[in-house]
C-alpha positions as CSV (number, residue, x, y, z in Angstrom):
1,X,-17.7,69.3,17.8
2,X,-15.7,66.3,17.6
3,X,-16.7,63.0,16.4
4,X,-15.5,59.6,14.4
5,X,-16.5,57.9,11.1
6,X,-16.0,54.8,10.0
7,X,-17.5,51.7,8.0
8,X,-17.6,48.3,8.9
9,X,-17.1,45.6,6.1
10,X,-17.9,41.9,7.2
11,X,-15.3,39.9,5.4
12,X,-16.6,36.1,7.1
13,X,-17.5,34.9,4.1
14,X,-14.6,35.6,2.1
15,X,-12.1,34.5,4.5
16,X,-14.2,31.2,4.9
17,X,-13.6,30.9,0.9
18,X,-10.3,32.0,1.0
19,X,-9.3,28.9,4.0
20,X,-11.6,26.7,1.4
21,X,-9.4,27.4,-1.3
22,X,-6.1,27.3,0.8
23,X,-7.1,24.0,1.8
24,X,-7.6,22.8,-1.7
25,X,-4.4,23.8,-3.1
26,X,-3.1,21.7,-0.2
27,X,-4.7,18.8,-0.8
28,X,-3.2,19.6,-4.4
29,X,-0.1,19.9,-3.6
30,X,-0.1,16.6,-1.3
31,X,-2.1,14.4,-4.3
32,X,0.9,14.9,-6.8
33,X,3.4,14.1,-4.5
34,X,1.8,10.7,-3.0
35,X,1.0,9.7,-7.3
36,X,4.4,10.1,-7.8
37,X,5.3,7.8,-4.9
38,X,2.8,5.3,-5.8
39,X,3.5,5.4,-9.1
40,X,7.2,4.3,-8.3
41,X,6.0,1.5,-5.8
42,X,3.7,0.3,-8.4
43,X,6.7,-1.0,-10.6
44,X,8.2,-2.2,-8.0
45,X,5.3,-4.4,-6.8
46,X,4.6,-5.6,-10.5
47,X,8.3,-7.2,-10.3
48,X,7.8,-8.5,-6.7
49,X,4.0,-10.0,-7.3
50,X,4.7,-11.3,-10.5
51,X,8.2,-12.8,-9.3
52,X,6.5,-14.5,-6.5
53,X,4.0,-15.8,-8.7
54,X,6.6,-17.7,-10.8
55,X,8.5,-18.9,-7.8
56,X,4.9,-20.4,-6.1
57,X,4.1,-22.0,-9.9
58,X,7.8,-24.2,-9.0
59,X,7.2,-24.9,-5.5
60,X,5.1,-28.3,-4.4
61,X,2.0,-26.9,-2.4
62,X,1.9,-27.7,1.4
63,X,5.7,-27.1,2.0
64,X,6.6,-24.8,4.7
65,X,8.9,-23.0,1.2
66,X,5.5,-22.7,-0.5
67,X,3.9,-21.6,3.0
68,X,6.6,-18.6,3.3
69,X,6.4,-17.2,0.0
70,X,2.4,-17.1,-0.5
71,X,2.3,-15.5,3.0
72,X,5.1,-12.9,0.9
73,X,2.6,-12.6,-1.9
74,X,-0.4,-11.8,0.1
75,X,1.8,-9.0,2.0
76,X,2.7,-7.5,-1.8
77,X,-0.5,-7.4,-3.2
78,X,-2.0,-5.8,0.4
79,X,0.9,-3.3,-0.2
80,X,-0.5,-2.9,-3.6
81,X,-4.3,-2.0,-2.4
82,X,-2.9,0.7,-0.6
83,X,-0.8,2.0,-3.4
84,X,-4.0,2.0,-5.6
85,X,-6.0,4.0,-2.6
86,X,-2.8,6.5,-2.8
87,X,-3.3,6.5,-6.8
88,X,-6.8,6.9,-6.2
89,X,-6.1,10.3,-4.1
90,X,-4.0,11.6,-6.3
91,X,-6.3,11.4,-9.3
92,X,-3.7,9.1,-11.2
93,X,-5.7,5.5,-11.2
94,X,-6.7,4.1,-14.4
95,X,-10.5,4.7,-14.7
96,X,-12.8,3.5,-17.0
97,X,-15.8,6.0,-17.2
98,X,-18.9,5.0,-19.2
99,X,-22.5,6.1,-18.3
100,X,-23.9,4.5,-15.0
101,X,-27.0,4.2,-13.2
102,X,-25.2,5.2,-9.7
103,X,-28.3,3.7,-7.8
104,X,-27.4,0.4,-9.0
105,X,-24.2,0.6,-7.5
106,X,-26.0,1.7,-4.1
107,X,-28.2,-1.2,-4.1
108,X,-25.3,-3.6,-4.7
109,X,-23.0,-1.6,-1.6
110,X,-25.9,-1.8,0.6
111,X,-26.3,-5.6,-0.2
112,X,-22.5,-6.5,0.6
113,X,-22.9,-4.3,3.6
114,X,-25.7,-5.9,5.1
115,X,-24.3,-8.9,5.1
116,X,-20.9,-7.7,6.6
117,X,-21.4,-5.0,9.2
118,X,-22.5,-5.3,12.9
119,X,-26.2,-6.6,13.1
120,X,-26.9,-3.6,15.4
121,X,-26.3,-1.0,12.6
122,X,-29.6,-0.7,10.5
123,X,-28.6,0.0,6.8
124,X,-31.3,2.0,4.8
125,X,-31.4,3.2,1.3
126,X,-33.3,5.1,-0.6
127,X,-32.8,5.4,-4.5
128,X,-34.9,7.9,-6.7
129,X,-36.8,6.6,-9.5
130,X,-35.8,8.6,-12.5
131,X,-31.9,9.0,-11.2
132,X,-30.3,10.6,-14.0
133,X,-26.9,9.0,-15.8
134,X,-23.3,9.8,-15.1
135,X,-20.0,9.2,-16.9
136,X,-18.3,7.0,-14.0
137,X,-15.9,4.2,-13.3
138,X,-18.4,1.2,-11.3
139,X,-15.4,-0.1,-9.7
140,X,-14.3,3.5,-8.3
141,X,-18.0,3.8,-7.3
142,X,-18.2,0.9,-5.6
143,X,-14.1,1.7,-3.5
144,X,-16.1,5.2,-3.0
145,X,-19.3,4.0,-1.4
146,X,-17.4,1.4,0.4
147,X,-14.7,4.1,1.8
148,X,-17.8,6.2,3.1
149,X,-19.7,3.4,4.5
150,X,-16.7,2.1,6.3
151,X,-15.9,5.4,7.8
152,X,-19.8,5.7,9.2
153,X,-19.6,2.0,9.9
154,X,-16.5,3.0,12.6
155,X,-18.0,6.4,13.7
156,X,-21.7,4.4,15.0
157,X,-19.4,1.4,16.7
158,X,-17.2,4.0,18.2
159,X,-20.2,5.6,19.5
160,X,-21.7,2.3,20.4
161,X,-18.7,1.9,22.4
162,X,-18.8,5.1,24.3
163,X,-22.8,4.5,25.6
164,X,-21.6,0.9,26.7
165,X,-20.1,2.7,29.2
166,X,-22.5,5.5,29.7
167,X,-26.6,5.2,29.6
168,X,-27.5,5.4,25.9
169,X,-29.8,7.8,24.9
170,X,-33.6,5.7,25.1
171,X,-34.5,6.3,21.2
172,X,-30.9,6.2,19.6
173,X,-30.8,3.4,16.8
174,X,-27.4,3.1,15.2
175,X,-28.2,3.8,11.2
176,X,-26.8,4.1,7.7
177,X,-28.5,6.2,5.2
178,X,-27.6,5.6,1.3
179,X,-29.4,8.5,-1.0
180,X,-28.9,8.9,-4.4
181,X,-31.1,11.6,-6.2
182,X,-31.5,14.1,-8.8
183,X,-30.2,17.9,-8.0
184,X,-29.8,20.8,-9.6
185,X,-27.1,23.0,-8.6
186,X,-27.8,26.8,-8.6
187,X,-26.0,29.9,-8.0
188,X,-26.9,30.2,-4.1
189,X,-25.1,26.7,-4.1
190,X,-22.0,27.6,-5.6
191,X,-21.6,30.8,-3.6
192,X,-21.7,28.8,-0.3
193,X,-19.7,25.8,-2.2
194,X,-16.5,26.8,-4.0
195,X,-15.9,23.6,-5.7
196,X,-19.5,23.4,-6.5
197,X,-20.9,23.6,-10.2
198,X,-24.2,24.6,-11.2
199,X,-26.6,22.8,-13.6
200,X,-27.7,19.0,-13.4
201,X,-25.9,16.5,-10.8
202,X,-26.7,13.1,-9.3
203,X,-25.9,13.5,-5.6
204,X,-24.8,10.8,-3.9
205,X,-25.2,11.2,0.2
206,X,-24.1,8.9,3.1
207,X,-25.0,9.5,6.4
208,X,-24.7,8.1,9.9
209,X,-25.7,8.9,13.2
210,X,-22.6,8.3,14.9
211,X,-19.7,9.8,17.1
212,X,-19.4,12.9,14.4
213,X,-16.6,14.8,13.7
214,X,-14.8,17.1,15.5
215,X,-14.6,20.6,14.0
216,X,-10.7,21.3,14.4
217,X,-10.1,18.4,12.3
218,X,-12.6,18.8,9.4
219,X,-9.9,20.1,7.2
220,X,-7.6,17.5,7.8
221,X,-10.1,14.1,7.0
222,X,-9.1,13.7,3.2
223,X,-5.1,14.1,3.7
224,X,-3.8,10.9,3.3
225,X,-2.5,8.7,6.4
226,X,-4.3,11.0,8.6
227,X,-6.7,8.9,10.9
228,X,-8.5,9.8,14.3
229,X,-9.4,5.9,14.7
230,X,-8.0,3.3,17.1
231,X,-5.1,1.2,15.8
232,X,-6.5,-1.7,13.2
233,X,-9.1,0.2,12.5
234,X,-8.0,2.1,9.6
235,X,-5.3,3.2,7.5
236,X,-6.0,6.9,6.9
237,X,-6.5,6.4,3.2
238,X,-10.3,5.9,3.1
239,X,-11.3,9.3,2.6
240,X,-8.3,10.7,0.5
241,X,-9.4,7.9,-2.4
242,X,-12.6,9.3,-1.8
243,X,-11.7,12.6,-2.4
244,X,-9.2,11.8,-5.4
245,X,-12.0,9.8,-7.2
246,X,-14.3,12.2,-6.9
247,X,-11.8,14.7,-7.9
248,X,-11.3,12.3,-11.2
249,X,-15.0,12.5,-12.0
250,X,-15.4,16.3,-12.6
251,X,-17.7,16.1,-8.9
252,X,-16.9,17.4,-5.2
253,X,-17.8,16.3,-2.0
254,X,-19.3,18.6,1.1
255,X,-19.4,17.6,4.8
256,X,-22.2,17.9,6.9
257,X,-21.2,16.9,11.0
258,X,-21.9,17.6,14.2
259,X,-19.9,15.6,17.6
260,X,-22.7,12.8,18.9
261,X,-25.3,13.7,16.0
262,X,-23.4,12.5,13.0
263,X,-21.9,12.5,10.1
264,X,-23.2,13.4,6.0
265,X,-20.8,13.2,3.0
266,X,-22.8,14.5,-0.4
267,X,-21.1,13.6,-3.4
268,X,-22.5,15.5,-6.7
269,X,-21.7,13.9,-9.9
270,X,-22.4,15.9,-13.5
271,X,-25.4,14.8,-15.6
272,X,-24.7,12.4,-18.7
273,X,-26.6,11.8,-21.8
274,X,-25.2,9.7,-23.2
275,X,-26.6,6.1,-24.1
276,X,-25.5,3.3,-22.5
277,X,-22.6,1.3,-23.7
278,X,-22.7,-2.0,-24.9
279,X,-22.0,-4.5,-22.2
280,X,-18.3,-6.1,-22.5
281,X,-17.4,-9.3,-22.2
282,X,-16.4,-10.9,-19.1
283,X,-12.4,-11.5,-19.0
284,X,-12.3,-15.4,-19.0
285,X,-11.0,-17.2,-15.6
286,X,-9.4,-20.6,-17.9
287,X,-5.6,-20.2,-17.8
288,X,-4.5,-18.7,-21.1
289,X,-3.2,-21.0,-23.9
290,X,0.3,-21.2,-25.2
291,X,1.8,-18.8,-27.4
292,X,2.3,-20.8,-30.7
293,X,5.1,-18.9,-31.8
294,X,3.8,-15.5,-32.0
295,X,6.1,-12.6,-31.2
296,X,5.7,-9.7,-29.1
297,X,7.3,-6.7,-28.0
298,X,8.0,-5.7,-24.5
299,X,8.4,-2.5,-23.7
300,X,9.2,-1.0,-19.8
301,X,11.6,1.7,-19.0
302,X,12.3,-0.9,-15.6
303,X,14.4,-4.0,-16.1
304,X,13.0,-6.0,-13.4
305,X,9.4,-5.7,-15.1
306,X,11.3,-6.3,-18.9
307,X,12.7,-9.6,-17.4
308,X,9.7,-10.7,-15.7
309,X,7.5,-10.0,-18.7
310,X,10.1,-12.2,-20.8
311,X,9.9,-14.5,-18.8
312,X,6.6,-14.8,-18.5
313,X,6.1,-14.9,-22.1
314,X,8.3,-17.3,-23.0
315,X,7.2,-19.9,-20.9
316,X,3.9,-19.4,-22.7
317,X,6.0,-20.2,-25.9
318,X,5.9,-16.5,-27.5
319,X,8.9,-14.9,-29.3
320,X,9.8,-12.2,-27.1
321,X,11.5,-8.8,-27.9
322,X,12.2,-5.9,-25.6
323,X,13.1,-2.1,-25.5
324,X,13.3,0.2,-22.5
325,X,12.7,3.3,-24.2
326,X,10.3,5.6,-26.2
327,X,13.6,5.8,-28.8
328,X,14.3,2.1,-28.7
329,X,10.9,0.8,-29.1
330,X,10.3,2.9,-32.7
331,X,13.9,1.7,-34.3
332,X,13.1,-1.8,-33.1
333,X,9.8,-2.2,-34.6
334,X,10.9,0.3,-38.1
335,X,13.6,-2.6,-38.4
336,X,11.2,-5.8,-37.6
337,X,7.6,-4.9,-37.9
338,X,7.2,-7.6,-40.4
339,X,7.6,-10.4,-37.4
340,X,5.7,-8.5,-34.5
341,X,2.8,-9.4,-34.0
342,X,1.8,-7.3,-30.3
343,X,3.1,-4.1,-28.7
344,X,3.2,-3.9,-25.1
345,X,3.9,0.0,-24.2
346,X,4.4,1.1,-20.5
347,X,2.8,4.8,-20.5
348,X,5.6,6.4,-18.6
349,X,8.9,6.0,-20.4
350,X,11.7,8.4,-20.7
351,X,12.6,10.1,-24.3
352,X,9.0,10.0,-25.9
353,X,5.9,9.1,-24.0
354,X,3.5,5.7,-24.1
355,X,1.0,8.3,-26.0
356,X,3.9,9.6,-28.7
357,X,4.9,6.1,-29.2
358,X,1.3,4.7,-29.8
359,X,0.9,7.8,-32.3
360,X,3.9,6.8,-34.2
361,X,3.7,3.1,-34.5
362,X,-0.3,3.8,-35.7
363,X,1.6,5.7,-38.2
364,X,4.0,2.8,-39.4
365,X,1.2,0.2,-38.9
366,X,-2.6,1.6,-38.1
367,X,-3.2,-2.1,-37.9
368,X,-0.9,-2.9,-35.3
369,X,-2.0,-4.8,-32.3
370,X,-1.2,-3.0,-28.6
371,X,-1.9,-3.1,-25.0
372,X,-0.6,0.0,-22.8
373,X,0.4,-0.5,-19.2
374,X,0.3,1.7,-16.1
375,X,-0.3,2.4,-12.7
376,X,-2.0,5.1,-13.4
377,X,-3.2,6.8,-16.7
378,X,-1.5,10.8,-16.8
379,X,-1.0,11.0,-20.4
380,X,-4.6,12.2,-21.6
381,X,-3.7,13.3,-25.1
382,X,-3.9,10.0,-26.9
383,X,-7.1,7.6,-27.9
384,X,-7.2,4.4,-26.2
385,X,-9.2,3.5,-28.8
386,X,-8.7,-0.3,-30.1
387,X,-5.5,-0.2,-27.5
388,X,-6.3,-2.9,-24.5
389,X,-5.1,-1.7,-21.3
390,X,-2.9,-3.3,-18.4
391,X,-3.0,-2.0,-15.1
392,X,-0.2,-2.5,-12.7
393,X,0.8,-4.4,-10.8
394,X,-0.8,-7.6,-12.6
395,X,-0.4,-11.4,-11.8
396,X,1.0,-13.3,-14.4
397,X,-2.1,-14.6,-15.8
398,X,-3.7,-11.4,-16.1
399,X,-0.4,-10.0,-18.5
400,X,-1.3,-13.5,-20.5
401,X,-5.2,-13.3,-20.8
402,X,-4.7,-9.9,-21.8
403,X,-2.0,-11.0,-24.5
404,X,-4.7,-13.7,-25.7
405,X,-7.6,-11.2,-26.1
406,X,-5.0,-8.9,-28.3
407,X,-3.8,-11.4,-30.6
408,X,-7.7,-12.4,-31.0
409,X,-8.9,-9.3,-32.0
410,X,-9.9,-9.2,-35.5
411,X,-7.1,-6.6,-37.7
412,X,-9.2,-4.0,-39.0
């Protein structure tokens, strides 16, 4: 008698976790790449936007001169938006993350929104009472709720689009969902969710009943400069800041769609307890006052961004010193901390680090007075504490209001 044996495994599961985790190490791989890009461009376009700046200050308004370079300007800082979208992606943006109420943020999105979006999209939202806390960035929150109402904003006029020239189904509303709400994350979760962590989360949800998205491309929506809409619609970098923000909060993001039924992005945030913070003062809009003589120390590994700073410093009237290195900026200040009065430290500098710097000159002087400046924050090891921070690029004004607020701070 003759006969055959065998067993049958089903292995779906694990090669859907297996393409999950592919896909991640992609996205990855693609994030540090694009930060190091924009990290680059940002110097650049803190010389450029700050030059500009200057130049329009000399030039009469109304001339065709002044005309040429404010429409140069606007071009710069446009170019810097989408650097700061890359930065986002890549998890390299400077956040701020304090404890926030994220249905606050909703309510404000969905007010902006109604105001700006087609009057044939019905925006809903629906905010649960006892939302729990989360450690976030309210201006990240706000680009991320934006992104993902933008992106359901185009998938319900590109489906309003396609029924002008079809018959629309008779009970088919075009409609924005916001939901923010409590959840807690189990095992069953995780196992279908690879990202996913269990215990207590805010989940944030968007949905639309749009144009969906196809299934071939699902695992292509967060790379960056990839885009399935029509030309001037979108850049491709919507979703990929989403993505690197929520990557940045400790969170993930799952995908719900289905072509002509829609479209659902859940974001799930980790549960904070901590207290509130104290609300922070407002940064003035009055131009900043003159420098009376004080002198500060202007540190950037790029010489364009060393001269501009000067410059802008010393029209203010301040005393201005600078070094290009992590080396240069510790024998400067050993030899003439007695006259400095401020330290402005890029992060990224070559020989020693913003963060081994700002250890060693709170070892000369735990008193001194500092402001670090980046594009993006990847040195994690060192307390900002009592340090004021400068994001770039910056306008000439914001570089002197932040100097102001320094100098005012009270030595401790």
């Amino acid at each position: 008698m003759t006969g055959l044996f065998g067993t049958l495994n089903d292995i779906t599961e694990r090669k859907q976790l297996e393409d999950q985790l592919r896909h991640a190490h992609k996205l990855e791989a693609v994030g540090q790449l694009t930060g190091g890009v924009a990290h680059e461009f940002n110097n650049l376009l803190t010389a450029i936007t700050g030059s500009l700046d200057l130049v329009l200050d000399q030039l009469p308004p109304g001339g065709e001169l002044h005309g040429l370079v404010n429409t140069a300007e606007q071009a710069a800082w446009r170019a810097a938006s989408l650097t700061k979208q890359l930065l986002s992606f890549s998890r390299r943006s400077p956040i701020d993350r304090r404890p926030q109420n994220l249905g606050m943020e909703a309510n404000e999105v969905a007010r902006l929104l109604r105001q700006a979006i087609d009057r044939r999209i019905r925006m809903e939202i629906d905010v649960a009472a006892d939302l729990w806390s989360v450690l976030a960035d309210a201006g990240e929150m706000n680009q991320l709720m934006m992104n993902l109402c933008v992106n359901a904003r185009d998938a319900l006029l590109e489906k309003i689009e396609k029924n002008a020239d079809a018959s629309a189904p008779p009970d088919w509303e075009p409609r924005i969902l916001i939901r923010v709400e409590n959840m807690v994350v189990d095992d069953a979760h995780c196992q279908a969710h690879p990202n996913a962590k269990s215990g207590d989360h805010v989940r944030l949800s968007i949905s639309d009943n749009g144009i969906g998205i196809d299934e071939e491309i699902r695992h292509r929506i967060f790379e960056p400069f990839f885009t399935t809409k029509k030309v001037g619609r979108g850049t491709g970098l919507g979703l990929s800041a989403v993505y690197g923000i929520v990557a940045a909060h400790q969170g993930w993001i799952e995908l719900e769609s289905a072509r002509d039924e829609g479209t659902r992005f859940s974001v799930y945030f980790p549960r904070t307890k901590q207290a509130a913070p104290i609300s922070s003062i407002a940064p003035s809009s009055e131009k900043p006052a003159m420098g009376g003589g004080k002198t500060i120390l202007f540190v950037d590994d790029e010489e364009a961004i060393r001269d501009l700073g000067r410059a802008i410093l010393e029209q203010k009237g301040y005393q201005v010193l600078t070094a290009g290195d992590g080396r240069e900026v510790i024998e400067i200040f050993s030899k003439k901390k007695e006259t400095i009065d401020l330290v402005i430290l890029d992060v990224m500098m070559p020989h020693r680090s913003g963060g081994e710097v700002l250890r060693q000159l709170r070892q000369i002087d735990p008193k001194l007075k500092i402001i670090m400046s980046s594009g993006h924050r990847t040195d994690h090891s060192f307390d900002f504490t009592n340090v004021l921070f400068l994001p770039k690029p910056y306008r000439p004004d914001d570089l002197l209001r932040r100097v102001t607020e320094a100098l005012q701070q009270p030595s401790e």
